[in-house]
DRENVOLUM-262915 format. One record per residue (C-alpha): residue number from 0; residue in one letter; x, y, z. Coordinates in Angstrom, 1 decimal. Layout:
residues N
@k->NUM | r->a | east->X | north->Y | up->Z
...
end
This chain:
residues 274
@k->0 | r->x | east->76.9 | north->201.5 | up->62.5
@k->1 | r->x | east->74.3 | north->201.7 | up->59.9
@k->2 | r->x | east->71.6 | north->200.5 | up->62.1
@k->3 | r->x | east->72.8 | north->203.0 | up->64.8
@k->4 | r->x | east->72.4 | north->205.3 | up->61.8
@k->5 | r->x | east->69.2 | north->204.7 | up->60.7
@k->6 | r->x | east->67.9 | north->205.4 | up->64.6
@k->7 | r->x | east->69.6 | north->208.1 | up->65.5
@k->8 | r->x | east->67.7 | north->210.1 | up->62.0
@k->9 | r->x | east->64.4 | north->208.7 | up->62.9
@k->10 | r->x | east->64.8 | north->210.1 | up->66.2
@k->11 | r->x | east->66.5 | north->213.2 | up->64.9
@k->12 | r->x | east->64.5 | north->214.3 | up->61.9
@k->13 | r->x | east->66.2 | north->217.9 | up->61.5
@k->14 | r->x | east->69.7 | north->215.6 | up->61.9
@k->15 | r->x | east->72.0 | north->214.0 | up->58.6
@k->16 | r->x | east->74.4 | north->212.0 | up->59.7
@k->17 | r->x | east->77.3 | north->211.6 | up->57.1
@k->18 | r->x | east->80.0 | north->209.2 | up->57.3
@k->19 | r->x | east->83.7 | north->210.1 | up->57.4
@k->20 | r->x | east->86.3 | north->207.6 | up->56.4
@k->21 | r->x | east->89.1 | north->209.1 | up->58.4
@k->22 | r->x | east->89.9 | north->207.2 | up->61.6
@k->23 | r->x | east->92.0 | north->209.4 | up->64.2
@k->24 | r->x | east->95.9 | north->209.3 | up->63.5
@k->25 | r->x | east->98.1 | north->211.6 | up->64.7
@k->26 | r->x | east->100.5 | north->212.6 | up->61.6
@k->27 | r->x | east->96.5 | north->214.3 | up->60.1
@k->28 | r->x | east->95.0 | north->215.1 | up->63.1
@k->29 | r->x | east->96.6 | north->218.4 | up->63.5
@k->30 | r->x | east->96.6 | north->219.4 | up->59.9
@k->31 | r->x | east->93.0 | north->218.1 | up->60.4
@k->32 | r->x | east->91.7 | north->220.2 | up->63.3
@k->33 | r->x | east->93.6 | north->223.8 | up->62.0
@k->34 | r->x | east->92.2 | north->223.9 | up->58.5
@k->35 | r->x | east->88.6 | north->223.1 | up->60.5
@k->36 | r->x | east->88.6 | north->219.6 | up->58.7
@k->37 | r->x | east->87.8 | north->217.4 | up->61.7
@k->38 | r->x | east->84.7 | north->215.4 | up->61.7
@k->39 | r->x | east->81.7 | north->216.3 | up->64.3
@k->40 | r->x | east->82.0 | north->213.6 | up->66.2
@k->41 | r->x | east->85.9 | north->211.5 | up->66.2
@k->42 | r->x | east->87.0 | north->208.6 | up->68.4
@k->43 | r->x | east->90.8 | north->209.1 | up->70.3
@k->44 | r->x | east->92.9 | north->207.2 | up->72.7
@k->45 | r->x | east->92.8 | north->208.5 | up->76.2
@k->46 | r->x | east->96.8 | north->209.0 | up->75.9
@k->47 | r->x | east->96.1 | north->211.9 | up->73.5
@k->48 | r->x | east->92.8 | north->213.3 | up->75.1
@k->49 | r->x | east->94.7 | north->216.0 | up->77.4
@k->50 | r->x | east->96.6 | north->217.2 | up->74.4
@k->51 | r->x | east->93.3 | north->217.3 | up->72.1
@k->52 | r->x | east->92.0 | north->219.2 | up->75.4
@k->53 | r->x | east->94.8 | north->221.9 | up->75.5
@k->54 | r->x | east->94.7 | north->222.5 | up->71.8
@k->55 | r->x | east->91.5 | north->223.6 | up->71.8
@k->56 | r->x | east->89.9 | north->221.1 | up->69.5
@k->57 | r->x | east->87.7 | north->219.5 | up->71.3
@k->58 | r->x | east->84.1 | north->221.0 | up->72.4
@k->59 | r->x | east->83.1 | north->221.6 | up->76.2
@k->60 | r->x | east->80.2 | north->218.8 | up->77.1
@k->61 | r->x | east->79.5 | north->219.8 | up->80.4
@k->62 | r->x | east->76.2 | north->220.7 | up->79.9
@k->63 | r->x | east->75.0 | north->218.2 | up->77.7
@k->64 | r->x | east->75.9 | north->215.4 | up->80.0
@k->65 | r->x | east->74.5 | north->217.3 | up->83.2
@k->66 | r->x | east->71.1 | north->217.9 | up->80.7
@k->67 | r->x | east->71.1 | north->214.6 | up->79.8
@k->68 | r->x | east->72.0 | north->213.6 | up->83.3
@k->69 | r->x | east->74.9 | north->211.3 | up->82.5
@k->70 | r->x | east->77.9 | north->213.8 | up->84.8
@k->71 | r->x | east->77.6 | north->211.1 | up->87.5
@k->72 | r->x | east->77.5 | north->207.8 | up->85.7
@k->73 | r->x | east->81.0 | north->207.4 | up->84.5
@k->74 | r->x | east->84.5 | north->206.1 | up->86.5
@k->75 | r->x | east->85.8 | north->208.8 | up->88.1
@k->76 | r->x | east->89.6 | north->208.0 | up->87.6
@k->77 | r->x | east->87.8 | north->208.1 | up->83.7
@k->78 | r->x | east->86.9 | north->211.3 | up->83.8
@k->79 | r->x | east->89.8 | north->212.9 | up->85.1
@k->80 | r->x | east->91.7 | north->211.9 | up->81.7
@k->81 | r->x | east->89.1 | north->214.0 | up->79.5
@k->82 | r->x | east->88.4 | north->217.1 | up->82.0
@k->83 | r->x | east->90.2 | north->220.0 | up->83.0
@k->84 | r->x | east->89.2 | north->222.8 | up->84.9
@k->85 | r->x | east->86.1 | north->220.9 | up->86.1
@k->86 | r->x | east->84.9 | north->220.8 | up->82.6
@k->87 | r->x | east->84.5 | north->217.5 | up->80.7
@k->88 | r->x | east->85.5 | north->217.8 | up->76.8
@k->89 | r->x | east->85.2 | north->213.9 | up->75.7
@k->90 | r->x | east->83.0 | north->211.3 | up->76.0
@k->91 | r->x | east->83.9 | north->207.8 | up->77.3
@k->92 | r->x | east->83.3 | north->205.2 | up->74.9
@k->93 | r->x | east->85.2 | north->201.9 | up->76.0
@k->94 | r->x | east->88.0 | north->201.9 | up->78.8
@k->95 | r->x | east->89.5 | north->199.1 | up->80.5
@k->96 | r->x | east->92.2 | north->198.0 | up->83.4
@k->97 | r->x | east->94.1 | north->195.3 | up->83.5
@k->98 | r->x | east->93.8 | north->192.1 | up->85.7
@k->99 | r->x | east->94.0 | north->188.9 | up->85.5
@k->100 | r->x | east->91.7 | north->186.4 | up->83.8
@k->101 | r->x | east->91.1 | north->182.8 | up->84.8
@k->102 | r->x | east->89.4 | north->179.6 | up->82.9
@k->103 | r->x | east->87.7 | north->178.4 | up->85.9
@k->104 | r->x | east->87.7 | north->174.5 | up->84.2
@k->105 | r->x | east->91.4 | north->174.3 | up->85.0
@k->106 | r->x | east->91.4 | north->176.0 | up->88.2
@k->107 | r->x | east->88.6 | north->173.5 | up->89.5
@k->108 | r->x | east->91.1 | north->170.6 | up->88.3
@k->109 | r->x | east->94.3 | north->172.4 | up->90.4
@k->110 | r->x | east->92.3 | north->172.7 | up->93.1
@k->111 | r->x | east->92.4 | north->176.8 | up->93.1
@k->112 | r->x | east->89.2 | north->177.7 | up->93.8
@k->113 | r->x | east->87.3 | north->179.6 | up->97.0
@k->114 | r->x | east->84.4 | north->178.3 | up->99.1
@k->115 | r->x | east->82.1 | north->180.8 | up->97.1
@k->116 | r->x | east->82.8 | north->179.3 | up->93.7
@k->117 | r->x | east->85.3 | north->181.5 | up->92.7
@k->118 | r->x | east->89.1 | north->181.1 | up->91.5
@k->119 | r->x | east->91.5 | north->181.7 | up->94.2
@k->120 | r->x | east->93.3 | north->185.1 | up->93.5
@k->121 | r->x | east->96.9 | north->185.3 | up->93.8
@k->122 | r->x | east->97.7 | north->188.3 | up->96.2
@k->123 | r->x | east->100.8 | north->188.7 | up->94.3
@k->124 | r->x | east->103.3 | north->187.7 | up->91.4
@k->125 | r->x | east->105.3 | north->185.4 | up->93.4
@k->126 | r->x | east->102.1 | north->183.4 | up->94.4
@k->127 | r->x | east->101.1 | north->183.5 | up->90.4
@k->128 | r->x | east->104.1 | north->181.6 | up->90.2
@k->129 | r->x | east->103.0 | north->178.9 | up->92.5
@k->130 | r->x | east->99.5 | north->179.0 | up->91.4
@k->131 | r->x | east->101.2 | north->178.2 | up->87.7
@k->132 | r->x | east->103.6 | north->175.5 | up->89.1
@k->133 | r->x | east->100.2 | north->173.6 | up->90.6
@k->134 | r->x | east->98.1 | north->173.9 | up->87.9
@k->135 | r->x | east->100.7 | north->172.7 | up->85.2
@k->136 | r->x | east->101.4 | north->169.7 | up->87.7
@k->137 | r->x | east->97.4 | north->168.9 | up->88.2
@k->138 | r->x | east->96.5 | north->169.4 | up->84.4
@k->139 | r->x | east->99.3 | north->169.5 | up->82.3
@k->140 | r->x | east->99.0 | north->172.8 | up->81.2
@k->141 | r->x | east->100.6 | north->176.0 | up->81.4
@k->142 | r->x | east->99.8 | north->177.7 | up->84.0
@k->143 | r->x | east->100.1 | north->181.3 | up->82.4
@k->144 | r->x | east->100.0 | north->182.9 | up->79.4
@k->145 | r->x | east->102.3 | north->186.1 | up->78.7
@k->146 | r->x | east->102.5 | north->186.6 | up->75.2
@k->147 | r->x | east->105.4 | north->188.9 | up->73.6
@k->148 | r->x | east->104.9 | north->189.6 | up->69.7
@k->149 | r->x | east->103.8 | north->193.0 | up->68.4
@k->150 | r->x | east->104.4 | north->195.2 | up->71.2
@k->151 | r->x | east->102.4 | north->192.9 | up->74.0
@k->152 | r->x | east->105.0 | north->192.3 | up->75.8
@k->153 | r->x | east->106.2 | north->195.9 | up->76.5
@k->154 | r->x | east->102.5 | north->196.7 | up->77.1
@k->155 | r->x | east->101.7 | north->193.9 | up->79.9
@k->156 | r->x | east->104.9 | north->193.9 | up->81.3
@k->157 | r->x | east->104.6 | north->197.6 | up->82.3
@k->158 | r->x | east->102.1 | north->197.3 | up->85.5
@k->159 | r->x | east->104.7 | north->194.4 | up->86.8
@k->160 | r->x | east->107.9 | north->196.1 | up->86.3
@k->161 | r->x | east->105.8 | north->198.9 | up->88.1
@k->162 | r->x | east->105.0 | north->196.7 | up->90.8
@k->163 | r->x | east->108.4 | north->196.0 | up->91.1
@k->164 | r->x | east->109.3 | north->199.5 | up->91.6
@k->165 | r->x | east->110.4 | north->200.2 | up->88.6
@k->166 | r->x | east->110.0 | north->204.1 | up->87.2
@k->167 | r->x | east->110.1 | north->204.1 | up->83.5
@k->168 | r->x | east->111.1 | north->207.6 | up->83.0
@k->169 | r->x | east->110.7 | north->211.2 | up->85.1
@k->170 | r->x | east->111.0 | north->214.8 | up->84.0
@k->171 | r->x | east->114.1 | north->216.9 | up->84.4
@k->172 | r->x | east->114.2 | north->220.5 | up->86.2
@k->173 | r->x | east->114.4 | north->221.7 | up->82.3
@k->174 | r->x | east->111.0 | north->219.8 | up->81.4
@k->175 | r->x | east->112.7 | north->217.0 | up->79.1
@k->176 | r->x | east->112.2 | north->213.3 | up->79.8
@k->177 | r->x | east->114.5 | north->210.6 | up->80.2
@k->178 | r->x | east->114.1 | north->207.2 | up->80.3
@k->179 | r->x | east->115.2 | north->205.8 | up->84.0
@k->180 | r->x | east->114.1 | north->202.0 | up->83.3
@k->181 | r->x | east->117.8 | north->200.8 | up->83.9
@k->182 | r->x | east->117.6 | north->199.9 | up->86.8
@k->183 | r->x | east->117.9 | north->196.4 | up->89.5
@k->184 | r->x | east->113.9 | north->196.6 | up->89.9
@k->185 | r->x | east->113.8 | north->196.2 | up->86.2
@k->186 | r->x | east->116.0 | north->193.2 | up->86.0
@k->187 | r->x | east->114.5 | north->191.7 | up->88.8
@k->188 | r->x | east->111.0 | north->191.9 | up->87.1
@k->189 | r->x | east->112.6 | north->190.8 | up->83.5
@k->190 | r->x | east->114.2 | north->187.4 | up->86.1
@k->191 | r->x | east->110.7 | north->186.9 | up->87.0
@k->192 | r->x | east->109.3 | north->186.8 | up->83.3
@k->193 | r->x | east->112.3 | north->184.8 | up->82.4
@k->194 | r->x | east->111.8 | north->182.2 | up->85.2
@k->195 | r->x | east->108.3 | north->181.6 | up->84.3
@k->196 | r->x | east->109.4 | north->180.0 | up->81.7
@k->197 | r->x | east->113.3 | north->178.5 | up->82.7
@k->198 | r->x | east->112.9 | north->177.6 | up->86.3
@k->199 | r->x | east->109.6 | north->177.0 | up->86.6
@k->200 | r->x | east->108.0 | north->176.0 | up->83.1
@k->201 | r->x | east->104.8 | north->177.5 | up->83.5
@k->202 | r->x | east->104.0 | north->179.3 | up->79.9
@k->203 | r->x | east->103.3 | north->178.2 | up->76.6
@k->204 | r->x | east->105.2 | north->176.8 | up->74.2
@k->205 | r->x | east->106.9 | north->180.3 | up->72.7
@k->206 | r->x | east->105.7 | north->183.4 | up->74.2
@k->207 | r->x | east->107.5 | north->185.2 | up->71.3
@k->208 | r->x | east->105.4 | north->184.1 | up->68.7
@k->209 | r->x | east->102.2 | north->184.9 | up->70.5
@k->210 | r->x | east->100.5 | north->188.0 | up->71.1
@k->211 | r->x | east->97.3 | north->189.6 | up->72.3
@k->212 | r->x | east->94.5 | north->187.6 | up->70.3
@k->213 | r->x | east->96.9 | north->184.1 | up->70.8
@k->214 | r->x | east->96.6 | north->184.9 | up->74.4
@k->215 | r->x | east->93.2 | north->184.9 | up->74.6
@k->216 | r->x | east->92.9 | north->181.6 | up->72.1
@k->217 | r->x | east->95.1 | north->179.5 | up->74.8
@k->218 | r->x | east->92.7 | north->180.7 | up->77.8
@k->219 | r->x | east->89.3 | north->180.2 | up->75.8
@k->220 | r->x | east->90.2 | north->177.2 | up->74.4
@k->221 | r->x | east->92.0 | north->175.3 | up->78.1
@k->222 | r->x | east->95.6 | north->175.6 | up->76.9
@k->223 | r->x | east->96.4 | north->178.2 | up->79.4
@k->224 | r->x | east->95.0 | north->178.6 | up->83.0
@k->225 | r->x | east->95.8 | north->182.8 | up->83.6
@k->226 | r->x | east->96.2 | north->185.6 | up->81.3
@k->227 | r->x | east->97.2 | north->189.3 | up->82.4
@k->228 | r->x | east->94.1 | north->190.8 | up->80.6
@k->229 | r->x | east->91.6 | north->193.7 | up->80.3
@k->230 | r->x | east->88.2 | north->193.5 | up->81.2
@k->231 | r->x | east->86.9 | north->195.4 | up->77.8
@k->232 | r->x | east->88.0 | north->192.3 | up->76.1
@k->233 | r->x | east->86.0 | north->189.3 | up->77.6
@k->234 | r->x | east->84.2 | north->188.4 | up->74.2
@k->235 | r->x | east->87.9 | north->187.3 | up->73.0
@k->236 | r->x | east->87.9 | north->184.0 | up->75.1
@k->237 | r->x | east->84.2 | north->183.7 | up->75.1
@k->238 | r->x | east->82.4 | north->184.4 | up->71.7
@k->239 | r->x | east->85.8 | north->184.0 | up->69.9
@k->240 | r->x | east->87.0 | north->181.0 | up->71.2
@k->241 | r->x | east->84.1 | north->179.5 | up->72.4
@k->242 | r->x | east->84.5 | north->179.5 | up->76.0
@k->243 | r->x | east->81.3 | north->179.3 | up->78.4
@k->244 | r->x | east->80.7 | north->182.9 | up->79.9
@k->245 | r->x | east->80.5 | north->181.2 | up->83.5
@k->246 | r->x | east->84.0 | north->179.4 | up->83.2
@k->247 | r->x | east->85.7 | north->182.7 | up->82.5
@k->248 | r->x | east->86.5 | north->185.0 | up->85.7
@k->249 | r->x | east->88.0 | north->188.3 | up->86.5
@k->250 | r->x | east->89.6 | north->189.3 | up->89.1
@k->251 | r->x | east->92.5 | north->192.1 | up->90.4
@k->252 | r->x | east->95.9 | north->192.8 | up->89.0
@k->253 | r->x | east->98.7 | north->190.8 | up->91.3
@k->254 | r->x | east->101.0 | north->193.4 | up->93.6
@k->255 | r->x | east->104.8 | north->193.2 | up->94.0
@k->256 | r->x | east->107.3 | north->191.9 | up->96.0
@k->257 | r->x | east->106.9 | north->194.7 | up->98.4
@k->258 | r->x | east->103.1 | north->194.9 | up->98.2
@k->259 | r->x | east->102.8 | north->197.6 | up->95.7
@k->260 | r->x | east->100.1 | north->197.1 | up->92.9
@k->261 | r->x | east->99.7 | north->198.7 | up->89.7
@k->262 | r->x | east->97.4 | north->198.2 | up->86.5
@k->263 | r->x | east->97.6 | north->199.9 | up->83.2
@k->264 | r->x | east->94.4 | north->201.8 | up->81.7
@k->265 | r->x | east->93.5 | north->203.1 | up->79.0
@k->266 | r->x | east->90.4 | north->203.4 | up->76.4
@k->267 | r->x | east->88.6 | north->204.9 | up->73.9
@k->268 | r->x | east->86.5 | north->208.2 | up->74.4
@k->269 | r->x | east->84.3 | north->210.1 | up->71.9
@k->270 | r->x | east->85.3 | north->214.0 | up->71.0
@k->271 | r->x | east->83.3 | north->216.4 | up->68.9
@k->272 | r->x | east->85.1 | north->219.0 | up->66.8
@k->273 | r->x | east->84.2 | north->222.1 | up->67.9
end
């Protein structure tokens, strides 16, 4: 950040660029943005960009991005989660989807991989199941990782449940929301987590003592074949855990019993206070 710093004023002599401390958090934000406290330039989550938006507290950068000619360069489905009215007020820093990642070493050794080089991709989450069940009987280890601790779980588990049919919660006629997860496509999504593990033994040891960064350890490292991961993460199995760029391989999020597929997204874009 310094070095990015130290640039930007060369290149910007009439510019000072001071550092703020705050990171975004939303029990200040609001106290924040009405006493006019906000810093220039402050990162957010995409979940609270159309709120930020509607508030008012975010500056229009239509014209900057069109001047600079950067209005066609993002995602589309991006860009619709910080415009409104055709006007873009944030701008995209880091997004991701989910899919699901693959360490192409034990994939070779199950005997999982296309004609073009590539790991096989399960069309759907029954077939990750068999996928699991062959490469745990050709290496002798688990075939997937779905870690559980510190909120993982809920998070990954959301695109399968929806997958499944599931419909976490909808809005009343009176505008309130209410949770409608209680359902038989929820339990039949939370039996197919639970028979990964019981029926057909295809995770690691305790997915409820892993999480996110343990996820990425057993697939960089060869103790896990599959992970249900997001692209803005590769460096995890790779620089962190040492695995070889061209054994790790990315591919689309599985689809339902019924064919339906689902990821989650989400990200991190740049505002500027107004």
């Amino acid at each position: 950040m310094e070095d990015s710093k130290a640039k930007f004023e060369a290149a910007n002599s009439d510019i000072e660029v001071k550092p703020d401390s705050w990171q975004f958090e939303l029990k200040s934000f609001y106290a924040k943005a009405a006493g006019g406290q906000l810093p220039t330039v402050y990162k957010t989550n995409f979940t609270e960009a159309p709120q930020i938006i509607a508030s008012g507290y975010s500056s229009d950068l239509t014209a900057a991005l069109e001047k600079y000619k950067l209005a066609d360069k993002f995602n589309k489905n991006i860009m619709r989660l910080v415009s409104k009215d055709g006007k873009v007020f944030a701008f995209p820093y880091a997004a991701y989807a989910f899919g699901m990642a693959y360490n192409v070493d034990l994939m070779e050794q199950a005997g999982l991989m296309d004609a073009d080089g590539t790991p096989k991709q399960p069309k759907d989450w029954s077939e990750v199941a068999e996928f699991a069940v062959q490469i745990k009987e050709a290496t002798g280890k688990p075939g997937i990782a779905f870690p559980t601790a510190s909120n993982f779980g809920g998070w990954v588990f959301m695109p399968v449940a929806w997958s499944y049919g599931v419909s976490f919660m909808e809005q009343d006629s009176d505008g309130k929301w209410k949770a409608t997860f209680d359902t038989p496509e929820a339990v039949e999504a939370l039996q197919y987590i639970k028979d990964l593990k019981w029926k057909y033994d295809v995770l690691t040891a305790d997915p409820t003592a892993e999480d996110w960064a343990s996820g990425f350890q057993q697939l960089g490292t060869g103790a896990a074949a599959m992970y249900i991961a997001a692209n803005d993460a590769v460096a995890q199995p790779t620089q962190v855990n040492g695995l070889p760029t061209d054994k790790l391989a990315m591919g689309a999020i599985p689809a339902g019993p019924n064919g339906d597929q689902y990821s989650l997204t989400g990200g991190t874009p740049y505002m500027f206070s107004k």
